[in-house]
C-alpha positions, 0 to 999 in steps of 0.5 A, a space after each residue: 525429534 526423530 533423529 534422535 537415537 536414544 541412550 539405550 539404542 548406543 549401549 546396546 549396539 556398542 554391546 553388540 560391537 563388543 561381542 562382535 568383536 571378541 569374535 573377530 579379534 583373535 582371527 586377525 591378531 593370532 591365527 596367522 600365529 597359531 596356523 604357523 607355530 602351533 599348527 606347524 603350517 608354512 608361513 607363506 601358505 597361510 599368507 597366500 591361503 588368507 589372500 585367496 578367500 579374499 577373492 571369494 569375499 569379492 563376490 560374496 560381500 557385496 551379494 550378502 550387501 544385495 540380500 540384506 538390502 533386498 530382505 523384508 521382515 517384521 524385523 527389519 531387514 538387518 536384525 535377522 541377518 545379525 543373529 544368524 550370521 552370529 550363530 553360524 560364525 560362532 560355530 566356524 571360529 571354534 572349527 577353525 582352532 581344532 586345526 592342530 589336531 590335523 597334519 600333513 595334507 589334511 591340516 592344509 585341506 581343513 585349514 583352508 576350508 574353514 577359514 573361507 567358510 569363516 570369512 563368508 559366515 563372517 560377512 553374513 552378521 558384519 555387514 547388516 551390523 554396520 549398514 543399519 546406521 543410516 537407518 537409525 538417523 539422518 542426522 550426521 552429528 547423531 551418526 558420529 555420535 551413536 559410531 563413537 559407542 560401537 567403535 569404543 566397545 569394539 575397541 575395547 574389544 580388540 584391546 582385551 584380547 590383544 593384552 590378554 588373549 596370551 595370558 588367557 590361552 596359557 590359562 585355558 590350556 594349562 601349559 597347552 597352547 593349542 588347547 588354550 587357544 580352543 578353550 579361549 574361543 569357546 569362551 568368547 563364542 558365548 559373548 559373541 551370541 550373547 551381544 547379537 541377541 542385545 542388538 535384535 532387541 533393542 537397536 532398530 531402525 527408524 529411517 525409511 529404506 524402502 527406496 529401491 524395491 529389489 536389487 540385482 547383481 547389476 544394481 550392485 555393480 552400478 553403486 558401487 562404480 557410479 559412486 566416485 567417492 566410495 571408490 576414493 574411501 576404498 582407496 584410503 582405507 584399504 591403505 591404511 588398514 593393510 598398514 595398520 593390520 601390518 602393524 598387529 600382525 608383526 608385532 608378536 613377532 617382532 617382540 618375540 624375534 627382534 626384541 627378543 622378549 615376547 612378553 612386551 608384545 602384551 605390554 604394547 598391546 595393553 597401551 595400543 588398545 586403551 588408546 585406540 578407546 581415547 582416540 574414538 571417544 576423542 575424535 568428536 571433540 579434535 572434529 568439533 575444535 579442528 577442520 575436518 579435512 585434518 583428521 584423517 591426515 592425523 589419524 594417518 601421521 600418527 602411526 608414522 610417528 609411533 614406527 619412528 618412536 619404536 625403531 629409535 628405541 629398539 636402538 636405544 633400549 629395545 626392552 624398556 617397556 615406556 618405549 614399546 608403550 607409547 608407540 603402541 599408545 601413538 599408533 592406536 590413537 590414530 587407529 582409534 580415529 579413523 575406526 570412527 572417520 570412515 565408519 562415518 564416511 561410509 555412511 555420509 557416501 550411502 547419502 551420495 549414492 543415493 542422490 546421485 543414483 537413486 538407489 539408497 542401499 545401505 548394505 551394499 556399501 557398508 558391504 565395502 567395508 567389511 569387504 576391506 577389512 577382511 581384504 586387509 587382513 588378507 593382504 597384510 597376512 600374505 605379505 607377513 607371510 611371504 616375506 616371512 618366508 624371503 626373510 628367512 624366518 624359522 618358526 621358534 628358533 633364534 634368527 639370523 641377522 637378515 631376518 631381524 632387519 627384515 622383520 624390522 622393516 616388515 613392522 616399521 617401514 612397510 606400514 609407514 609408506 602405505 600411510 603415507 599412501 592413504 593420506 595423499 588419497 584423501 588429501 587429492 581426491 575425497 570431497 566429503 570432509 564435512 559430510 554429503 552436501 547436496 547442494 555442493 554437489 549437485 553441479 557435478 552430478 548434473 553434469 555427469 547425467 547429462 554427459 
């Protein structure tokens, strides 16, 4: 059966999603952390500074997504792209956490630098990693299959460093935070090759792609605004993931400034990230029990309830650890769910364009997501750190009354509303829920060729 992907293709590209992540995990959980109470950059500096590399990202991503698509290889068009985008980003993440030992103008020049040439090295190995799916099977039920094992690795990724990256920093660096947080890197650096090099040489493609012989700037633009439904899934998954990196990047904070007790935000992390896994490992049996059309307004629901369960016990007992432990437990189930949805949705709108465009271009599409991941991450940080700011937040003192209730609505209520926001995006307008269907859909593109 040709569709079928074998057991040692999803371990070995889940292996790579650990590694890949290992990589990217500590950029979006402490380095707006590290920038603002190790390095001693302003807060709203950071936050603006993350938001401006996401313009560059605009062009950059979808460009990358051409050269992929355009690449020819004997080993695909992917794999290449995968390895050297590895080596190269290994080397920035490592730059990027030496920016203690610069001050004054030089610390916000090289800074700022190195996270942009972060976020380009970044889409260089992202993108060819995640749009290699709809080239290993045709199959949907084998797409959600395999993205269970990328997805649960990943997430065991994240979970790792976000439970133990703090204790892992203080071991490093021997009471030295700064050097904790060098050291920590180059040890993840060493698992993040290592995983790349596990995907060239086991997970390669088997579906033909050579359907478009070269792509130029123009086509790119035409896939992306001819595809009605990758606008709409842009929509609600950038909603959803600003809440939910919203929700990550408060948390230390908020435990440290609000709870008053940093140590709980490991406690929160260690019960969010083994959720997340059950909520990827879950998600194709909740798919195959319940309506589709209902997981992502579960995935959506679930971190509402998870805010809602973390203020009623900062009211009650804001130190008692079950508390903080189910609500990172609810919040990342969701989390967990819809890491897989949209993965699986994006390549289901790769379907979508192909029949509606004539052009199949993986790589452009899943450029998407990486695109919305980094833009995510870049606005949930300039709000984090723009309303630091508005707030009155000092770095390592006690804050004032107004502050906490700030960061309390920055990490609870915010993400809450933008929730709300993805989950009537998909209710209105996406089509998809049980995949690309072309005879459901051929009407309407008929229709729309002939007006």
């Amino acid at each position: 059966m040709t569709d079928h992907i074998s057991l040692k293709t999803k371990v070995a590209y889940g292996l790579g999603a650990l590694g890949k992540d290992f990589g990217c995990a500590p950029i979006y959980i402490f380095l707006m952390f590290y920038f603002t109470d190790i390095a001693g950059l302003e807060a709203a500096f950071v936050g603006t500074m993350f938001l401006f590399a996401r313009f560059i990202d605009a062009v950059t991503d979808p460009m990358m997504g051409m050269v992929v698509d355009n690449t020819k290889s004997r080993f695909g068009k992917f794999r290449p792209w995968i390895v050297i985008g590895t080596l190269v980003n290994a080397v920035v993440v490592l730059a990027l956490f030496k920016a203690h030992l610069f001050e004054g103008t030089s610390l916000y020049v090289y800074a700022t630098i190195a996270y942009i040439v972060w976020g380009v090295t970044y889409t260089i190995m992202d993108i060819p990693f995640w749009s290699i799916i709809p080239a290993l099977s045709k199959s949907r039920p084998e797409r959600e299959k395999l993205v269970v094992w990328p997805r649960i690795f990943a997430s065991m990724a994240w979970w790792l460093v976000g439970a133990y990256g703090l204790v892992t920093v203080s071991y490093f660096g021997n009471g030295d935070q700064a050097e904790g947080f060098f050291n920590a890197s180059l040890a993840i650096c060493v698992v993040f090759i290592a995983s790349a090099f596990i995907v060239f040489f086991n997970v390669k493609e088997k579906v033909n792609t050579k359907v478009h012989s070269k792509f130029t700037p123009k086509d790119v633009i035409a896939i992306i605004k001819n595809n009605d439904q990758l606008r709409i899934l842009i929509g609600c998954v950038l909603a959803f993931q600003v809440a939910n990196m919203m929700i990550g990047g408060f948390a230390l904070y908020y435990f440290k400034y609000v709870v008053g007790t940093e140590g709980l935000f490991s406690e929160y992390m260690w019960a969010a990230g083994l959720s997340e896994i059950a909520g990827v490992f879950l998600l194709p049996h909740l798919a195959s029990r319940l309506p589709r059309k209902w997981m992502w307004l579960l995935a959506c629901t679930l971190p509402i309830i998870s805010c809602s369960v973390l203020y009623a016990a900062g009211i009650i007992s804001p130190q008692t650890a079950i508390f903080v432990a189910i609500s990172g437990g609810i919040v990342k189930f969701g989390v967990g769910m819809f890491n897989v949805l949209s993965t699986v949705m994006l390549a289901d709108v790769v379907d979508y364009g192909e029949h509606k465009t004539g052009m199949r271009s993986e790589s452009v599409i899943f450029s998407v997501q990486t695109m919305l991941v980094k833009l995510a991450g870049a606005l949930s940080a300039f709000m984090t750190g723009v309303g630091l700011s508005i707030i009155g937040y000092e770095a390592n003192v006690e804050q004032s009354e107004s502050t906490v209730t700030g960061i309390q609505f920055l990490m609870l209520g915010m993400p809450s509303i933008l929730m709300l926001l993805s989950a009537f995006i998909y209710k209105k307008y996406y089509k998809m829920h049980e995949g690309f269907d072309e005879k459901a859909f051929e009407p309407a593109i008929k229709t729309e060729a002939q007006g």
